[in-house]
C-alpha positions in Angstrom: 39.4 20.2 60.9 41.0 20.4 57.6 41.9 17.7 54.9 44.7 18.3 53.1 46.3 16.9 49.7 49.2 15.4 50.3 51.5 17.8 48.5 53.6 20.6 51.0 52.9 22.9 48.7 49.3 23.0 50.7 51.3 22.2 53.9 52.8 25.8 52.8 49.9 27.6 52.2 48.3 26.2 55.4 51.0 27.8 57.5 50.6 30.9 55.9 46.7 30.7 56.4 47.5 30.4 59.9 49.6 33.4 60.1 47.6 35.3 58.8 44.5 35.0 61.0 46.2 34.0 64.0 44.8 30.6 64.0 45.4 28.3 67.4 47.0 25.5 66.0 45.9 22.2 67.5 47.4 19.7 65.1 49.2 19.8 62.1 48.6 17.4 59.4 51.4 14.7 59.4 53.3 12.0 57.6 50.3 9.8 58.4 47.7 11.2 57.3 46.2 13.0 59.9 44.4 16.2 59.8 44.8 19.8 60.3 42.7 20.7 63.9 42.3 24.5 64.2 40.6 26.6 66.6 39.3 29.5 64.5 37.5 32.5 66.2 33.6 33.3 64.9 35.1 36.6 63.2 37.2 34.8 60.7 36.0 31.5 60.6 33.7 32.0 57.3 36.9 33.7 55.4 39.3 31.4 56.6 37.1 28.4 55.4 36.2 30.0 52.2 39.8 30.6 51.7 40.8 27.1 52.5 38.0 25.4 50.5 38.7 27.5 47.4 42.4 26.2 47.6 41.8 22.2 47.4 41.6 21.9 51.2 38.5 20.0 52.9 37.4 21.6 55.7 34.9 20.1 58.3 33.4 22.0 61.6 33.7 19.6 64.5 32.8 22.1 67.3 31.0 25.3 66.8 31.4 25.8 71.1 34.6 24.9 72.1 33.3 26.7 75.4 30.7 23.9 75.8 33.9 21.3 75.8 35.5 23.1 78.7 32.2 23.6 80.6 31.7 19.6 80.4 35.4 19.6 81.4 35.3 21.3 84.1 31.8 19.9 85.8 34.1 16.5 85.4 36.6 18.1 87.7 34.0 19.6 90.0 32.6 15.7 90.4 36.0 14.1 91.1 37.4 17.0 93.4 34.2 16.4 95.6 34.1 12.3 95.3 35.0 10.5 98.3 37.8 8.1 97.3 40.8 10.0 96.2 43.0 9.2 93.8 46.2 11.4 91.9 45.2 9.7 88.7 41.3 10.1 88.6 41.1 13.5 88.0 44.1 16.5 86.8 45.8 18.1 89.9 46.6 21.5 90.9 50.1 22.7 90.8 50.4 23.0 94.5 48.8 18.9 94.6 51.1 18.2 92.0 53.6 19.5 94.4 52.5 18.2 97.7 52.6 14.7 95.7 56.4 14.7 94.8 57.5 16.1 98.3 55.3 13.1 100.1 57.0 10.8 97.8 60.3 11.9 98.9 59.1 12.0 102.8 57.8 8.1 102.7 60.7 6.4 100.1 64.3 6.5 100.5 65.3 5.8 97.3 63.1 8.9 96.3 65.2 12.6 96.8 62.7 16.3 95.6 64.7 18.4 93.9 64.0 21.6 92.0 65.8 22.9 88.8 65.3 26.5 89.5 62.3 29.5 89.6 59.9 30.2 86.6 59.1 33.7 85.8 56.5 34.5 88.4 58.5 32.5 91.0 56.9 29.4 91.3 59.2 25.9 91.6 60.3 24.3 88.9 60.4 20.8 91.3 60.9 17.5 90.1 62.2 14.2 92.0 65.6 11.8 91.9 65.1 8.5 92.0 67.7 6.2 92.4 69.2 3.0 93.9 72.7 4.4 94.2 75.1 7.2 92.8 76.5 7.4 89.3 74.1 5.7 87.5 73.0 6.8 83.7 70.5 9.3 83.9 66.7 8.8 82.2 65.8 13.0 81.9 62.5 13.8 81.8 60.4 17.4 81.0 57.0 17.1 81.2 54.1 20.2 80.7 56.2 22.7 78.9 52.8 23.1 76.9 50.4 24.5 79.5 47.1 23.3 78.3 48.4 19.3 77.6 46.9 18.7 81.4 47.8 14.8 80.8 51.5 15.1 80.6 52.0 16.3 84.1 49.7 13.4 85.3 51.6 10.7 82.8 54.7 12.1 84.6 53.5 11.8 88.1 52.8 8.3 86.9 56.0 7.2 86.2 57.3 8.7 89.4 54.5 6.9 91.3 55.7 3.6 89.9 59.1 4.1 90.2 58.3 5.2 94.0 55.7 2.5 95.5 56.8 -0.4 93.2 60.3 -1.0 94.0 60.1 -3.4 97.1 58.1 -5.6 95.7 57.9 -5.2 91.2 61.1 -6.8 90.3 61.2 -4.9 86.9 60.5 -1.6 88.7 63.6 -2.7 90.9 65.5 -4.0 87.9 65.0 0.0 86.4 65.7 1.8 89.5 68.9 -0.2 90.3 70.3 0.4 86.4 69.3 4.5 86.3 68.8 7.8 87.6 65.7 8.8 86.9 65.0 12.7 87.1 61.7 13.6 85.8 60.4 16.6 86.1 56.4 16.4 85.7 55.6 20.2 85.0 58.1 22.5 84.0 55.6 25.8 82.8 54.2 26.1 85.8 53.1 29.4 85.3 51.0 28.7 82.1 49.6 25.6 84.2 48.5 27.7 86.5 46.9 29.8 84.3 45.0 27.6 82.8 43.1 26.2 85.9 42.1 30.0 86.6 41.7 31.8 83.1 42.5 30.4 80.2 42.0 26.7 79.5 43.9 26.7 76.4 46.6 28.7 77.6 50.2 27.0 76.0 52.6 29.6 76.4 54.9 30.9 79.7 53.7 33.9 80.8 56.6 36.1 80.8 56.7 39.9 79.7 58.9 40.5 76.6 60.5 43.8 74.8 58.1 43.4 71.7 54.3 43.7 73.1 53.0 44.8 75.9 49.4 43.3 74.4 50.9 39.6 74.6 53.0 37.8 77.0 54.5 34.3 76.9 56.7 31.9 74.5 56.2 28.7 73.4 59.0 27.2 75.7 59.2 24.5 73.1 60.3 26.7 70.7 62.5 28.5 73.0 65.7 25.8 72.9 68.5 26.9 70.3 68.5 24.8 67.4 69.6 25.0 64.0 66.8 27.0 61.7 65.7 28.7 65.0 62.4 30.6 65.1 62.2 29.5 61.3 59.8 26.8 59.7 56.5 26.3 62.1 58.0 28.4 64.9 56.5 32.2 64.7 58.0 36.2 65.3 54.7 37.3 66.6 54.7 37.6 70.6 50.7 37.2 70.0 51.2 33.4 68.8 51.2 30.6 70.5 54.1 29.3 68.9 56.1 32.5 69.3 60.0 31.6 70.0 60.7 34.2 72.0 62.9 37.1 72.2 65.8 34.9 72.0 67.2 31.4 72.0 66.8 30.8 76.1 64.9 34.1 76.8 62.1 31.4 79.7 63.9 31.1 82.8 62.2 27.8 82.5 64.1 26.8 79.5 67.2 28.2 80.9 66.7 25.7 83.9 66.6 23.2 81.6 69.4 23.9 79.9 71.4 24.3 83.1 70.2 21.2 84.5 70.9 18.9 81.6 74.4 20.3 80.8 75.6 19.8 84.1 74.8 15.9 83.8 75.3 15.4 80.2 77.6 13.1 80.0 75.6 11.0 82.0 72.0 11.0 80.6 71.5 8.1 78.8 67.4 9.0 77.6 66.3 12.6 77.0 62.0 12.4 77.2 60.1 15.6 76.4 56.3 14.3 77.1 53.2 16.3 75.3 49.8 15.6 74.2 48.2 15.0 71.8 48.4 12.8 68.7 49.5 9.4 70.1 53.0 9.9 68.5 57.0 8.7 69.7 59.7 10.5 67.7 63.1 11.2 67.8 65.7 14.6 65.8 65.2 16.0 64.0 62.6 18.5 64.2 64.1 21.3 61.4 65.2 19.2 58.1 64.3 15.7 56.7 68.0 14.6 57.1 68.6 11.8 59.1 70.6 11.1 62.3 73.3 8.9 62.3 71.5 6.2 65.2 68.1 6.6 63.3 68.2 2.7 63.4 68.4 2.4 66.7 66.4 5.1 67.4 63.7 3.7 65.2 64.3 0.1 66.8 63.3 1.5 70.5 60.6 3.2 69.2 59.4 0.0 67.5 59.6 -1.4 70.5 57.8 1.3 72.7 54.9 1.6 70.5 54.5 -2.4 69.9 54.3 -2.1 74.0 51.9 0.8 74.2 50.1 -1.5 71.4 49.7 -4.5 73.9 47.6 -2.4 76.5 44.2 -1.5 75.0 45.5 -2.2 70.7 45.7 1.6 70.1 48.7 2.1 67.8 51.4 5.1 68.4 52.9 6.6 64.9 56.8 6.9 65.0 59.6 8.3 63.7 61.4 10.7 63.2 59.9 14.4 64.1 59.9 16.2 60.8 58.4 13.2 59.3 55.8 12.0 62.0 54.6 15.6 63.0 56.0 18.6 60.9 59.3 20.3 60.7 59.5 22.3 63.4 62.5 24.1 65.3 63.8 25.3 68.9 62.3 22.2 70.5 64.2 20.8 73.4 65.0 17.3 72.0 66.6 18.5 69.2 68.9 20.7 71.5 69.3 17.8 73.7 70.7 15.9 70.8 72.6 18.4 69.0 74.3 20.4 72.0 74.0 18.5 75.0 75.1 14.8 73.0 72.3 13.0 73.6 71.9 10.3 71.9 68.8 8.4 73.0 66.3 11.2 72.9 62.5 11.1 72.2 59.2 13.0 72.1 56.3 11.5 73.3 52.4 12.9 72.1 49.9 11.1 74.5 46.4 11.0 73.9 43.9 11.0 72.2 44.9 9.9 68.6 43.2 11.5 64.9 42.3 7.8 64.6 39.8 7.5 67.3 36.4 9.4 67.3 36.7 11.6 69.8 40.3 13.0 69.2 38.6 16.6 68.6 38.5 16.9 72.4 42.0 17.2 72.0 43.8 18.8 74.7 40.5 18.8 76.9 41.0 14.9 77.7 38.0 13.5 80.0 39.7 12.7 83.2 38.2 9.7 83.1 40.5 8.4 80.6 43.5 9.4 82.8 44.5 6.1 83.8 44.7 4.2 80.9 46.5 7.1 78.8 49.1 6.8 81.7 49.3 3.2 82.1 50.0 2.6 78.0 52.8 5.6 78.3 54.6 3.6 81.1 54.7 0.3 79.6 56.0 2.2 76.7 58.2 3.8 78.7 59.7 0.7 80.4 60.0 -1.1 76.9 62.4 1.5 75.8 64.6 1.8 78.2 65.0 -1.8 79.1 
């Protein structure tokens, strides 16, 4: 991981570093003080840390196997898959579990409708679930796994639903949320790149679609994909080889598309726009591309204040907040500034689960033990609740 002086000037050259040797991008330094976490390859690791020594950067090695983190990883799953008790929260389902989950919801709770927004690019469902008391209520949106390899957004997701499902005889805040909104949460919406990385690539984060300008590399970084202002600018990349490339256009995933589709047709009823990621332990809000801010950052701010002093009361880890360029990086084409800016959203945030910079094993990064699955879920719904409430 890198150190950086707190200057953008270095924030600048960094970027450029990481163009130039294709560098996979794990976390950006932020507004906090975090560091850089790169995943460099062996044949230009030793230039790329000369490089970024000589320029006033510190630069630490955390892992020289990241392939030993996924082998542990993955002898974790092969104990948990095999353990006698099941559980969805004790270990990181399949697509087709994540799907057999949702519809058996639906089957056993009235209140609980499945739904799916549309096909991604190699077919599979883009599915998600309605929950509701009654018709016409404001709608809580929710897109969750866009990022392939972020395993414990899809299960933070499946979470909420689970709550929202089982609780609402007998939790009267649970009741209290279902009878005041729609909820429509849709816990993995790459499920191709999911997929994917449960049979290939671990660290997988794009789609996998084929695109017009390489026939080497396939994929976009659906998060980049939405049409914002400054699009494909600022951390978002050309390259189809990237993991952050934008695509070939503004809306070019069918999976975004679906988005899209889905959220204008209910606009004017959505009351919260979520987009759920990992990792960081971070809640922001728009914008992403410039430092300007919106005209509700107060209230935004205020619900975040209250989400993360919530989050806070479960285990004392604190979430950073604010506003995206700020908190993370400026960034563009992500969905919550498209939500805000085109579809009139006002209430919209981003939310980084696990595990945070602060704590010392936050260089597992996206490769979260499942053991700590139900505590990283638990802290995200009372977070959750204390914003919407």
């Amino acid at each position: 991981y890198l150190w950086l002086p707190q200057q953008r000037l270095y924030f600048r050259l960094l970027l450029a570093l990481e163009e130039r040797f294709r560098v996979d991008v794990w976390q950006e330094p932020n507004g906090f003080g975090a560091p850089a976490l790169l995943r460099l390859s062996p044949e230009v690791a030793d230039e790329f840390v000369n490089i970024a020594s000589r320029s006033g950067m510190t630069v630490t090695t955390t892992s020289s196997n990241v392939q030993e983190l996924m082998d542990n990883e993955r002898k974790d799953m092969r104990f948990t898959t095999y353990s006698t008790e099941k559980s969805l929260f004790d270990r990181y389902l399949k697509y087709e579990e994540l799907m057999g989950a949702l519809k058996d919801y639906a089957k056993i709770y009235d209140h609980v409708t499945y739904t799916s927004i549309g096909r991604s690019f190699e077919g599979r469902d883009l599915f998600g679930v309605h929950i509701k008391a009654k018709e016409n209520l404001p709608i809580v949106f929710m897109e969750c796994g866009i990022h392939a390899r972020e395993w414990i957004a899809p299960s933070a997701c499946l979470y909420f639903i689970d709550q929202l499902a089982t609780k609402y005889e007998n939790d009267t805040m649970v009741r209290r949320l279902v009878e005041k909104y729609e909820w429509r949460i849709h816990p993995l919406v790459n499920p191709d790149g999911y997929v994917y990385t449960h049979t290939t690539d671990r660290l997988w984060r794009k789609t996998r679609s084929k695109n017009q300008f390489s026939t080497e590399c396939v994929g976009a970084d659906g998060n980049r994909n939405f049409y914002t202002k400054g699009f494909c600018s600022k951390t978002s990349s050309t390259d189809p080889c990237k993991d952050t490339f934008c695509g070939a256009s503004p809306f070019s995933e069918p999976e975004v598309r679906a988005i899209r589709d889905t959220v204008l047709n209910v606009r004017d009823r959505i009351e919260f726009f979520f987009s759920v990621h990992s990792f960081g332990q971070l809640w922001m809000f728009p914008h992403g591309y410039d430092l300007i801010r919106v005209p509700n950052y107060d209230e935004l701010m205020n619900i975040s204040l209250k989400a993360t002093e919530a989050i806070r009361k479960v285990r004392n880890i604190q979430f950073d907040f604010g506003p995206t360029a700020y908190t993370l990086y400026e960034v563009t084409g992500r969905s919550t500034d498209w939500a805000y800016d085109h579809a009139g959203i006002r209430k919209v945030f981003t939310v980084e689960l696990e595990p945070s910079w602060r704590v010392p094993d936050w260089r597992k990064g996206f490769m979260l033990p499942a053991r700590e699955i139900p505590m990283a879920v638990k802290e995200a719904w009372e977070g959750l609740k204390a914003a919407v409430e």
